[in-house]
Backbone and ligand atoms as CSV (ligand in chain L), in Angstrom:
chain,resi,resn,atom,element,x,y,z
A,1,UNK,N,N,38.355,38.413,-24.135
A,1,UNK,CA,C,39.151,38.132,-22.949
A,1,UNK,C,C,38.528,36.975,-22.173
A,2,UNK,N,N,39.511,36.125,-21.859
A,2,UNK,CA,C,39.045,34.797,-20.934
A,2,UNK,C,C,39.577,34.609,-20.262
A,3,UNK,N,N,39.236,33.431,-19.253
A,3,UNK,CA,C,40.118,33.521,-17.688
A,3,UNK,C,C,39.640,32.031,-17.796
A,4,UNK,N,N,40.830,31.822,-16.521
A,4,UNK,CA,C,40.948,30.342,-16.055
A,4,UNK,C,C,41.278,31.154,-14.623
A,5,UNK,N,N,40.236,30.391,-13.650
A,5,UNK,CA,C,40.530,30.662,-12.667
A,5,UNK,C,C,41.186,29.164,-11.586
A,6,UNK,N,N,41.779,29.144,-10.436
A,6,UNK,CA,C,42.804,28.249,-9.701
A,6,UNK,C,C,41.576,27.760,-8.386
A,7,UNK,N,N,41.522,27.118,-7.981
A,7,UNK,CA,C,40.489,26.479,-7.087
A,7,UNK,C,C,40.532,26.969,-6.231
A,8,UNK,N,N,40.960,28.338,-5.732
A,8,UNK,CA,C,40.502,29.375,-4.853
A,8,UNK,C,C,39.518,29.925,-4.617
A,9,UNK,N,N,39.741,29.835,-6.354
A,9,UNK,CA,C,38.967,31.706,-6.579
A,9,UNK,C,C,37.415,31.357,-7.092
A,10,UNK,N,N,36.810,30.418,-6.143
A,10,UNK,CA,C,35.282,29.640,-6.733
A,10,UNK,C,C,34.465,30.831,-6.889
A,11,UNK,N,N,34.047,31.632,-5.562
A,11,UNK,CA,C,33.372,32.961,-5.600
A,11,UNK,C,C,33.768,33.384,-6.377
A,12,UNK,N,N,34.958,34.141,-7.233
A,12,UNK,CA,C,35.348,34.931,-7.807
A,12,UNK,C,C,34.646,34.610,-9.242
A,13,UNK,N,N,34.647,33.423,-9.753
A,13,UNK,CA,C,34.686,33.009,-10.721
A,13,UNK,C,C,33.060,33.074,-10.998
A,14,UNK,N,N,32.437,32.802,-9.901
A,14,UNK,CA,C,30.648,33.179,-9.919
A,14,UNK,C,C,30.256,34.562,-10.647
A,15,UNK,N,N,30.932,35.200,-9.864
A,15,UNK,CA,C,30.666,36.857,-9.863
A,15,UNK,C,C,31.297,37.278,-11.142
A,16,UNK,N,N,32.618,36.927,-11.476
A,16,UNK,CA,C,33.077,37.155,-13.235
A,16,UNK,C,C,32.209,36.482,-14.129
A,17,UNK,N,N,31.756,35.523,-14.272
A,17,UNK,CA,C,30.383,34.541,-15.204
A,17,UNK,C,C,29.697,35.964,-15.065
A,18,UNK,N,N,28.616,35.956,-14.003
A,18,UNK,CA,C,27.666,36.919,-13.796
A,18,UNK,C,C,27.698,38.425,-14.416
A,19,UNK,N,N,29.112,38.940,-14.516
A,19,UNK,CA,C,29.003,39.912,-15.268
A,19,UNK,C,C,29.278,39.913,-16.718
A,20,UNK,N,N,29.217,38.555,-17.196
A,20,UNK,CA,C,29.658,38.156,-18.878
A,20,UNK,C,C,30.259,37.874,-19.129
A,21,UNK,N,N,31.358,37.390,-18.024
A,21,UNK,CA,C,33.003,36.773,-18.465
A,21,UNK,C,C,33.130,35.526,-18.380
A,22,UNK,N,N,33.667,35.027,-19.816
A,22,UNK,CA,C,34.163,33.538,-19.985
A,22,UNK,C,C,35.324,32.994,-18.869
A,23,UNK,N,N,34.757,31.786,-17.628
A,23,UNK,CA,C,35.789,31.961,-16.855
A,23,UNK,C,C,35.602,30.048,-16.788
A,24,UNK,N,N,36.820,29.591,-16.622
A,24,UNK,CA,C,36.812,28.050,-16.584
A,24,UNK,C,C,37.578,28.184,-15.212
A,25,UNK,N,N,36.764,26.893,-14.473
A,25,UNK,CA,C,37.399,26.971,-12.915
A,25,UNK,C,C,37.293,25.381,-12.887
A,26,UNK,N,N,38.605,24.843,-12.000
A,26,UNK,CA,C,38.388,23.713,-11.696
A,26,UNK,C,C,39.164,23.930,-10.301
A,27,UNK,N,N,38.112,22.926,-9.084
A,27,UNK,CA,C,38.379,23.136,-7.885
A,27,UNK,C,C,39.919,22.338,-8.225
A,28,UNK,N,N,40.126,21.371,-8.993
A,28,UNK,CA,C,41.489,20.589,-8.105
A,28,UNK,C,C,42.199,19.923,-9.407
A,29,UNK,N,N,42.737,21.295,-10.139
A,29,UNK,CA,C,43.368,20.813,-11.074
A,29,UNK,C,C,45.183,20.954,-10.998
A,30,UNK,N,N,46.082,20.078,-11.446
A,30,UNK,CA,C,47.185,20.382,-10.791
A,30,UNK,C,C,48.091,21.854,-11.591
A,31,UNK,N,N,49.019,22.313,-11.136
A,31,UNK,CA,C,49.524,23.453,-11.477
A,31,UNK,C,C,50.131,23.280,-13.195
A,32,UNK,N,N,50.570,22.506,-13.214
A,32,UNK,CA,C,50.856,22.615,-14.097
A,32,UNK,C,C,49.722,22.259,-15.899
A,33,UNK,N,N,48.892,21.226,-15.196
A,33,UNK,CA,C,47.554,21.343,-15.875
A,33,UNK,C,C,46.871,22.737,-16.301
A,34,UNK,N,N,46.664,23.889,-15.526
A,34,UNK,CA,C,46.030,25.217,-15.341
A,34,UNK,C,C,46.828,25.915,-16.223
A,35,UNK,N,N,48.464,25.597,-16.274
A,35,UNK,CA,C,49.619,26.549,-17.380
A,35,UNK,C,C,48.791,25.822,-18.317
A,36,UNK,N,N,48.903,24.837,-18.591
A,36,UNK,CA,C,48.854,24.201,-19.985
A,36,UNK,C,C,47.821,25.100,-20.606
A,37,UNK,N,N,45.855,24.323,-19.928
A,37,UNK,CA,C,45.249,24.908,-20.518
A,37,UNK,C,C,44.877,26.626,-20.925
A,38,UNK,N,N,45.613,27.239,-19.665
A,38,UNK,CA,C,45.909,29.087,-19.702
A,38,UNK,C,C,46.513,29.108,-21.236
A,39,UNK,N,N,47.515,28.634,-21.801
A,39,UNK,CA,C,48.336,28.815,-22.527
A,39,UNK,C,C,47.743,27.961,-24.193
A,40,UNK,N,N,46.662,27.231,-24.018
A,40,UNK,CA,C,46.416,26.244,-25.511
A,40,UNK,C,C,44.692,27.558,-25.676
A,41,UNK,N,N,44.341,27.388,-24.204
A,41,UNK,CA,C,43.372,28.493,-24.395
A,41,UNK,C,C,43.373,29.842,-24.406
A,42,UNK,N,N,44.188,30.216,-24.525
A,42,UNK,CA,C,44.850,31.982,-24.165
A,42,UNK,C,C,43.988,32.403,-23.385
A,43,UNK,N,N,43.859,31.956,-22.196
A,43,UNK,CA,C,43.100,32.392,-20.815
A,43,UNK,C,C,44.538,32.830,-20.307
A,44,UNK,N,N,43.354,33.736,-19.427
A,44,UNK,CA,C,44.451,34.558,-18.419
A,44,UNK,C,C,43.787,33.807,-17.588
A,45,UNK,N,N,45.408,33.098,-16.689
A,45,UNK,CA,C,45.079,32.404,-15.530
A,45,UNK,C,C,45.047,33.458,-14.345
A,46,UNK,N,N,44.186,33.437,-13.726
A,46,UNK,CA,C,43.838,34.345,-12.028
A,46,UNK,C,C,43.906,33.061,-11.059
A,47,UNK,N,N,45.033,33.824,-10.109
A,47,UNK,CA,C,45.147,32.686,-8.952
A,47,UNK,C,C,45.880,33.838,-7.977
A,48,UNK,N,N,45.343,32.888,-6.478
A,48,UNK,CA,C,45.893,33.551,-5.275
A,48,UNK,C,C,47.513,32.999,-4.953
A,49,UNK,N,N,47.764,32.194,-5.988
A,49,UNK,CA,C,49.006,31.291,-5.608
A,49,UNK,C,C,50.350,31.895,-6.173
A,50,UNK,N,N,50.890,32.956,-5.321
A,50,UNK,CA,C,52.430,33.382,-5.867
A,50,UNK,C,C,53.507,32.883,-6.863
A,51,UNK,N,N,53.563,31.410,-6.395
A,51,UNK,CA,C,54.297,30.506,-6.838
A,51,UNK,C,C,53.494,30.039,-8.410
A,52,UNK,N,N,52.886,29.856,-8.333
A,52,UNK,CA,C,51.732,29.455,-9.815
A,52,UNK,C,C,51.918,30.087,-10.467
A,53,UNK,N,N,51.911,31.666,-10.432
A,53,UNK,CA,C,51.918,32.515,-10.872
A,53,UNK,C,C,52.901,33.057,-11.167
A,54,UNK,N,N,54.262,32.547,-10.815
A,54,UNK,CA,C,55.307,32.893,-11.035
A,54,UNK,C,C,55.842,31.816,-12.520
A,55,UNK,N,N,55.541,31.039,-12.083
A,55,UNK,CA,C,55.854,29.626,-12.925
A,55,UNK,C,C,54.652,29.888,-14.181
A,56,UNK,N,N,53.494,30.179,-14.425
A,56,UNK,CA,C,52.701,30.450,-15.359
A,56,UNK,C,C,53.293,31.510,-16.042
A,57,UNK,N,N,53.920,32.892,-15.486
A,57,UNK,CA,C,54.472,33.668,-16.226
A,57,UNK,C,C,55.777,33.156,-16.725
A,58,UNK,N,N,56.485,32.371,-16.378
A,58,UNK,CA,C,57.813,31.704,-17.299
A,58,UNK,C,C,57.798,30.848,-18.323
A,59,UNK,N,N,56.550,30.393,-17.938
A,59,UNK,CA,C,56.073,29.030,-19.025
A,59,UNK,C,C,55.297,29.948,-20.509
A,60,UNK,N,N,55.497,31.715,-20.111
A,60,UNK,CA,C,54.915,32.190,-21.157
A,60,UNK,C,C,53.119,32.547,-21.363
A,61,UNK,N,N,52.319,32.041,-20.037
A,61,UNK,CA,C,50.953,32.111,-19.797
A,61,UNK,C,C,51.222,33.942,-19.589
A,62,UNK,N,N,49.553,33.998,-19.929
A,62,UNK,CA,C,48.905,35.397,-19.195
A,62,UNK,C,C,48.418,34.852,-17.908
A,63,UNK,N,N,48.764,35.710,-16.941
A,63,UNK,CA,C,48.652,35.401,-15.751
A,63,UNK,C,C,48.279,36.862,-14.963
A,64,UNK,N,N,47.556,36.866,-13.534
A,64,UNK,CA,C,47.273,37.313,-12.795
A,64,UNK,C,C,47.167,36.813,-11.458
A,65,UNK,N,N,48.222,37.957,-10.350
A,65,UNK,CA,C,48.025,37.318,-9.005
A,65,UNK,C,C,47.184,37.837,-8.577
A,66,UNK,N,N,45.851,37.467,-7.868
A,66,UNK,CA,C,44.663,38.020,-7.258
A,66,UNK,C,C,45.212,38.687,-6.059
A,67,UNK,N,N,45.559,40.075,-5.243
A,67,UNK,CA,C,45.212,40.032,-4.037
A,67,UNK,C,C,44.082,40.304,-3.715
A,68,UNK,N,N,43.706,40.597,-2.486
A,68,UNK,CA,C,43.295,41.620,-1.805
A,68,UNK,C,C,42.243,40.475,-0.554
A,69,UNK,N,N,41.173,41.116,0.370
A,69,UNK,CA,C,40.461,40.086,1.181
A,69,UNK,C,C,39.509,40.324,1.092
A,70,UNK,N,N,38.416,39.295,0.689
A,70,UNK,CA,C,36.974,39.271,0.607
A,70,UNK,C,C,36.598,39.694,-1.342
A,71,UNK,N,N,35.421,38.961,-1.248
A,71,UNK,CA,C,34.898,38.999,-2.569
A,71,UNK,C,C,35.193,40.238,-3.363
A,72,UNK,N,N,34.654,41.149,-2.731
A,72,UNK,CA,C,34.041,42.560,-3.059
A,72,UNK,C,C,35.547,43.450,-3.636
A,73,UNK,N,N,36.794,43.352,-3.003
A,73,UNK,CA,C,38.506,43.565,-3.059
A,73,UNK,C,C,38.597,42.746,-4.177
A,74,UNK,N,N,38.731,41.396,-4.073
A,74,UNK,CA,C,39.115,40.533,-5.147
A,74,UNK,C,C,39.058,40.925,-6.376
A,75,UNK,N,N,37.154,40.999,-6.380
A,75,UNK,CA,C,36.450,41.624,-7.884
A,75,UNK,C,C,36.962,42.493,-8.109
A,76,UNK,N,N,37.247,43.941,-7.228
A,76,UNK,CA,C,38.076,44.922,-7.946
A,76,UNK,C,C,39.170,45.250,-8.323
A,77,UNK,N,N,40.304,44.431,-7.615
A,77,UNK,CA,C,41.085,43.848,-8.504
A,77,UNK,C,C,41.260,43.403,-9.393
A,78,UNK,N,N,40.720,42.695,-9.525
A,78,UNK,CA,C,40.493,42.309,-11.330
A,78,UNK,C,C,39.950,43.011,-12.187
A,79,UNK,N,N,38.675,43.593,-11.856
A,79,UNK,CA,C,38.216,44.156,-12.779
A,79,UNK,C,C,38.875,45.804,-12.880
A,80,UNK,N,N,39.894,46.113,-12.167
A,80,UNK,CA,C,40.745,47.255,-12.423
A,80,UNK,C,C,41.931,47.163,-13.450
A,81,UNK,N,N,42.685,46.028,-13.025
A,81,UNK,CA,C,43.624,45.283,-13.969
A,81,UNK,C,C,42.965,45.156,-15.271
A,82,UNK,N,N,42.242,44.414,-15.821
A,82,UNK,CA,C,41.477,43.944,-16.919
A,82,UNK,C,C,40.513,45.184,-17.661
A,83,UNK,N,N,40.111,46.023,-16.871
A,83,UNK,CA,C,39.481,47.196,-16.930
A,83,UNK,C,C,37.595,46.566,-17.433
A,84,UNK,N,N,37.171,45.662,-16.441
A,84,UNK,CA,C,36.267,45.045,-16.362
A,84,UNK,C,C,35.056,46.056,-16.171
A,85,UNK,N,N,33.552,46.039,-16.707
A,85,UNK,CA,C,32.636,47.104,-16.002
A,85,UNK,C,C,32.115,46.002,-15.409
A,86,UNK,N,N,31.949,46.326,-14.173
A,86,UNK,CA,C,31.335,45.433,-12.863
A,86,UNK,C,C,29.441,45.867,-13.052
A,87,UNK,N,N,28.905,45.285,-13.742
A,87,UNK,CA,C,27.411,45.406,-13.714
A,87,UNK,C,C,27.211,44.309,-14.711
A,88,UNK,N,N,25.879,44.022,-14.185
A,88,UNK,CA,C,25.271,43.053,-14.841
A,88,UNK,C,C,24.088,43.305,-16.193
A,89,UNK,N,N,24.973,42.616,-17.494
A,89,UNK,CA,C,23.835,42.761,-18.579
A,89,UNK,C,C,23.095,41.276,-18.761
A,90,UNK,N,N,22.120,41.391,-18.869
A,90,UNK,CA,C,21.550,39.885,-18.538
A,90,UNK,C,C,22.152,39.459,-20.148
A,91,UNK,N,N,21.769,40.096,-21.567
A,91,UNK,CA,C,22.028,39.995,-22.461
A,91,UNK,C,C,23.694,39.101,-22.800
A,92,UNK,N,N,24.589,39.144,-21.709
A,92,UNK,CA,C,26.031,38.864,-21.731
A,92,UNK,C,C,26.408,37.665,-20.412
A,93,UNK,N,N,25.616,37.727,-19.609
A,93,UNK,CA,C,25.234,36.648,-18.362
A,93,UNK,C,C,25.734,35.805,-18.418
A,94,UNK,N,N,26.597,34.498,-17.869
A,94,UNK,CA,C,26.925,33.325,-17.843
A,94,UNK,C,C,26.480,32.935,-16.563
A,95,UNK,N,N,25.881,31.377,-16.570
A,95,UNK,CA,C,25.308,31.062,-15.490
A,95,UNK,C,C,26.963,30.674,-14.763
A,96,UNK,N,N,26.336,31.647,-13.656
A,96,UNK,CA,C,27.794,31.377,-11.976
A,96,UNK,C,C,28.169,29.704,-11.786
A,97,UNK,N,N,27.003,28.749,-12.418
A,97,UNK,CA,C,27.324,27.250,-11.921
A,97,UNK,C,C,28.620,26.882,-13.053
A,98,UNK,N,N,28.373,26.888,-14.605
A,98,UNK,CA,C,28.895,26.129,-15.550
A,98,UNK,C,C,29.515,26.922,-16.348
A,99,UNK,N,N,29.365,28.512,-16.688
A,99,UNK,CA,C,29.977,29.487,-17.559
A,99,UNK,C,C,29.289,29.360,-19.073
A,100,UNK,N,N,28.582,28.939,-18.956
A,100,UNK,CA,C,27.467,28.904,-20.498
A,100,UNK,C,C,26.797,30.417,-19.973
A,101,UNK,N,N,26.592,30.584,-21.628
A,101,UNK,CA,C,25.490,32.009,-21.160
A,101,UNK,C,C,23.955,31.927,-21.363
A,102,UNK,N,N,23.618,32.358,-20.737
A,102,UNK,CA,C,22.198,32.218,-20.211
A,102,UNK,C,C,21.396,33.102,-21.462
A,103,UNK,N,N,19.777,32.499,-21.132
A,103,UNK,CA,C,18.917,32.580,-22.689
A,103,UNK,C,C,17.298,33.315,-21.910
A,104,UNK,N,N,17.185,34.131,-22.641
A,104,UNK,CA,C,15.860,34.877,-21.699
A,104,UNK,C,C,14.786,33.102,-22.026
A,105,UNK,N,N,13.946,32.843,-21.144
A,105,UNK,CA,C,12.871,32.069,-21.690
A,105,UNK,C,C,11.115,32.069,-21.260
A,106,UNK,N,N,10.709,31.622,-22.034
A,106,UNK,CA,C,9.149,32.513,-21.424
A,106,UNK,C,C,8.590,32.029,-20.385
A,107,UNK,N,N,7.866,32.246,-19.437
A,107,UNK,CA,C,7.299,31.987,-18.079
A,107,UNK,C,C,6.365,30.632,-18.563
A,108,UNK,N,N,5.736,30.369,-19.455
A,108,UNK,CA,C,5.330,29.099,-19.772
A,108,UNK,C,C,6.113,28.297,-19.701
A,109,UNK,N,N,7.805,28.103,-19.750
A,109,UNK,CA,C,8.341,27.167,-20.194
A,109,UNK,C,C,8.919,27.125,-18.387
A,110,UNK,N,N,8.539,27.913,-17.730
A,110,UNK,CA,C,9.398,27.642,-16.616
A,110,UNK,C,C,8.667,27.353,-15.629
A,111,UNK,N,N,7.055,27.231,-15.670
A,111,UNK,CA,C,6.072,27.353,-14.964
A,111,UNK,C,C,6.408,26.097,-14.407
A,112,UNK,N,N,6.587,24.898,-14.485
A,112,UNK,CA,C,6.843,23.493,-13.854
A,112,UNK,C,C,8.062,23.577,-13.030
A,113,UNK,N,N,8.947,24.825,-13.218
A,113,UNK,CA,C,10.467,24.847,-12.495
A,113,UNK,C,C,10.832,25.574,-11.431
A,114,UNK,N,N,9.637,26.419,-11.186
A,114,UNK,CA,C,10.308,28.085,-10.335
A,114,UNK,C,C,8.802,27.424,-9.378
A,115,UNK,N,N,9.234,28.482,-8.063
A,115,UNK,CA,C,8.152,28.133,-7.100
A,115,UNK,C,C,7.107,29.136,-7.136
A,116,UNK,N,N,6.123,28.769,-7.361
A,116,UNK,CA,C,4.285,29.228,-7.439
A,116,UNK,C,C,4.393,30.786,-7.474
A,117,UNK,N,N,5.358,31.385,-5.974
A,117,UNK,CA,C,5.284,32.497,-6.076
A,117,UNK,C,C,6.209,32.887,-6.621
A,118,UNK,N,N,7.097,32.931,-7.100
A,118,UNK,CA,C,8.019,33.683,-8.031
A,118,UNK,C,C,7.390,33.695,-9.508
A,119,UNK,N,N,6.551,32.476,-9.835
A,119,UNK,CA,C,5.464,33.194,-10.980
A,119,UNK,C,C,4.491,34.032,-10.748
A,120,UNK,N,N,3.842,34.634,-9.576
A,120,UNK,CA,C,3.122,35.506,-9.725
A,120,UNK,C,C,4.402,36.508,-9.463
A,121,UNK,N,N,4.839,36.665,-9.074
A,121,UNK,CA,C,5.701,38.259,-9.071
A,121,UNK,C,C,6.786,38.457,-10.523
A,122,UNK,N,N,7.063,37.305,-10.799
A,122,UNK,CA,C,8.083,38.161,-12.137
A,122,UNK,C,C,7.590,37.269,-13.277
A,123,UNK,N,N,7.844,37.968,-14.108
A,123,UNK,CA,C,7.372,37.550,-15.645
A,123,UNK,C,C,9.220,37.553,-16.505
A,124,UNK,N,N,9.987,37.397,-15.982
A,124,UNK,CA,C,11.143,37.466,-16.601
A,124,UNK,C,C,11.930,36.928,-16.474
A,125,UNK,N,N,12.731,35.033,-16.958
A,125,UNK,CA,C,13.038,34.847,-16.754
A,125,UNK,C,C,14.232,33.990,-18.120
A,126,UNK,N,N,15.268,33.871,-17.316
A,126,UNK,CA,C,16.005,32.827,-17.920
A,126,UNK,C,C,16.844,31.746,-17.772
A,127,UNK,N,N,17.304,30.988,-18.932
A,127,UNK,CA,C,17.610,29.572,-18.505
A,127,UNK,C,C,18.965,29.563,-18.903
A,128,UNK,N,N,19.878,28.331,-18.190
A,128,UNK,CA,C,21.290,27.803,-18.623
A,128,UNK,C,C,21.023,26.829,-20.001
A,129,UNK,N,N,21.322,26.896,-20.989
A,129,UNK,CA,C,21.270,25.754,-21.777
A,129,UNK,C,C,21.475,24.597,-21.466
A,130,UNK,N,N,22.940,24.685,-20.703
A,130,UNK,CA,C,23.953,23.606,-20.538
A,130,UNK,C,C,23.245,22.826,-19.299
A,131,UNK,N,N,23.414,23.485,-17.618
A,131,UNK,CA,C,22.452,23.108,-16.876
A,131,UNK,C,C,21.069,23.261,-16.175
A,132,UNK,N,N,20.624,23.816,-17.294
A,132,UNK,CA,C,19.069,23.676,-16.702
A,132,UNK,C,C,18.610,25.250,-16.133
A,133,UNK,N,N,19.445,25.383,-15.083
A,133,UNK,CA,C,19.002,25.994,-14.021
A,133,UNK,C,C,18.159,27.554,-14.503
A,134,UNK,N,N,17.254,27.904,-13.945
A,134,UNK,CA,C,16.804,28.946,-14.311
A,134,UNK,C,C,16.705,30.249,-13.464
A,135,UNK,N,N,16.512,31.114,-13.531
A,135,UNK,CA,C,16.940,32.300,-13.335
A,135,UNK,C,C,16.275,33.664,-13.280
A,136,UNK,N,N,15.603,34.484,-12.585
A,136,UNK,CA,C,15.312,35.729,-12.347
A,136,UNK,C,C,15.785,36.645,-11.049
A,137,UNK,N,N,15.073,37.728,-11.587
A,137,UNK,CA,C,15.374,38.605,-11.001
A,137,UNK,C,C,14.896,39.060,-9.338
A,138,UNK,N,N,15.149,37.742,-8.531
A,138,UNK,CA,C,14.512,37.768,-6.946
A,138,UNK,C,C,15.019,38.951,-6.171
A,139,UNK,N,N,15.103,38.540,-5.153
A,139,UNK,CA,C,15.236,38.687,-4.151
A,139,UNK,C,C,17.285,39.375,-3.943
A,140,UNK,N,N,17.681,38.047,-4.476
A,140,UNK,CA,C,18.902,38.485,-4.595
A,140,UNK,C,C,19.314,39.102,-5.052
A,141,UNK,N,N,18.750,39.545,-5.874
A,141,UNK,CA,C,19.388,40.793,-7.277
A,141,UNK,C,C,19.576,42.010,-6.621
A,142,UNK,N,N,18.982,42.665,-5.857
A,142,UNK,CA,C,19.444,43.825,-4.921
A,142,UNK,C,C,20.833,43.757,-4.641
A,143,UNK,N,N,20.628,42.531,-3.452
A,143,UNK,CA,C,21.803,41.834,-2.834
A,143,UNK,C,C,23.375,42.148,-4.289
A,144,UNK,N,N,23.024,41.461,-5.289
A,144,UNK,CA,C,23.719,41.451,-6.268
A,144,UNK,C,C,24.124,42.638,-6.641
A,145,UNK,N,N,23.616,43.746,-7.179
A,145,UNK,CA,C,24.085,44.950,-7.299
A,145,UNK,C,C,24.482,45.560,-6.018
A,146,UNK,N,N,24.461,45.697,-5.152
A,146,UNK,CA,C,24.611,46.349,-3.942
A,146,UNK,C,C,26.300,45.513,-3.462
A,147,UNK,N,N,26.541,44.796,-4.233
A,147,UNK,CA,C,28.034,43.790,-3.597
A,147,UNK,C,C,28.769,44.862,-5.328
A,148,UNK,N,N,28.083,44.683,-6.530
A,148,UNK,CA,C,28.631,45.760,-7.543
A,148,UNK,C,C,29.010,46.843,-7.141
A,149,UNK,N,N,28.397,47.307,-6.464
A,149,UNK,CA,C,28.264,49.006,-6.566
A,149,UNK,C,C,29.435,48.899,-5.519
A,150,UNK,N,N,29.150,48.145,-4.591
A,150,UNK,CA,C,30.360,48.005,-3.664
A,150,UNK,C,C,32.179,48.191,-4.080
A,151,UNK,N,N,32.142,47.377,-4.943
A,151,UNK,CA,C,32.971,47.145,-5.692
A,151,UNK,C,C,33.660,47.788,-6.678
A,152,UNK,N,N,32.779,48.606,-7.348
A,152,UNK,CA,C,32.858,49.535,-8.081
A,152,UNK,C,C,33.696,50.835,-7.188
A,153,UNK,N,N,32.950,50.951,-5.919
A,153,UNK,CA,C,33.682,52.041,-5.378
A,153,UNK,C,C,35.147,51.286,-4.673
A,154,UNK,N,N,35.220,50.743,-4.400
A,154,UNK,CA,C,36.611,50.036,-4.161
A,154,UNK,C,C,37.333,50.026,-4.950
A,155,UNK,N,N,37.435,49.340,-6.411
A,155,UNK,CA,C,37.881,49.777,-7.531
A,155,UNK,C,C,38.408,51.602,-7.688
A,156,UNK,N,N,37.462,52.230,-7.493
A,156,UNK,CA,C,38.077,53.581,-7.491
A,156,UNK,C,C,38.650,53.627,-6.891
A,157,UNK,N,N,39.056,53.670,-5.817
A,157,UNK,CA,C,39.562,53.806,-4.521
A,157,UNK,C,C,41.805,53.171,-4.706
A,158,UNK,N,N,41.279,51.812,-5.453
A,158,UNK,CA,C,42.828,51.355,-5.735
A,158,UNK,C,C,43.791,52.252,-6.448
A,159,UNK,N,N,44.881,51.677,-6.488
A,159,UNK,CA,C,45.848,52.907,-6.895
A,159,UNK,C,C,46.107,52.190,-8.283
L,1,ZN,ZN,ZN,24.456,26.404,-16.057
């Protein structure tokens, strides 16, 4: 399952990467560009745009209208529809910047990249192939599950 997400849904599209989902986002692509590639890529297009979404489903796309307000609604929307598990396997990870999936790599190789103290506290980290960027388990990662779990119970909660 893949997604194309509509230049709304930037957050959204972070947080779907993050839990392993192939998601292509472009802030400012035109409507009918987004059918095309939904439809050559058999992405399900996700957009907040009624009208898009009306016109993507005639043109024959998989489509999805996002409601709801705030990140935490959004995600469970989708991931109720789609029947998504909202948690993070690092093993399945796509970096939130580019949608490549991320590669465990050893603390030697990252020692020139991460700041002084995040090498003495974690020994676990990984990298984007595509951009670089590297990756553990800080500070935010609480933060990160705690917006899941959130979500997760919201998800129950929908009808
Ligand atoms: Zn990346």
């Amino acid at each position: 399952m893949k997604f194309l997400a509509d230049g709304m849904l930037g957050k959204l599209t972070r947080w779907l990467r993050m839990i392993g989902y192939d998601v292509k986002y472009f802030r400012d692509l035109k409507d009918e560009d987004l059918i095309d590639i939904s439809i050559r890529e058999d992405r399900i297009l996700l957009t907040r745009d009624a009208d898009l979404f009306r016109r993507a489903l005639s043109k024959g796309a998989s489509a999805f209208l996002v409601e709801g307000h705030g990140e935490v609604e959004k995600l469970a929307t989708v991931a109720k529809r789609f029947n998504l598990n909202l948690e993070i396997n690092v093993k399945n990870s796509r970096c939130p910047k580019c949608n490549a999936r991320i590669r465990p790599v050893s603390k030697d190789k990252v020692r020139e990249k991460v700041p002084p103290g995040t090498l003495k506290f974690y020994d676990e980290f990984w990298e984007c192939p595509k951009c670089g960027q590297i990756y553990w388990r800080g500070s935010h990662w609480k933060k990160i599950n705690r917006t899941l779990l959130e979500a997760n119970r919201v998800m129950r909660n929908l009808k």
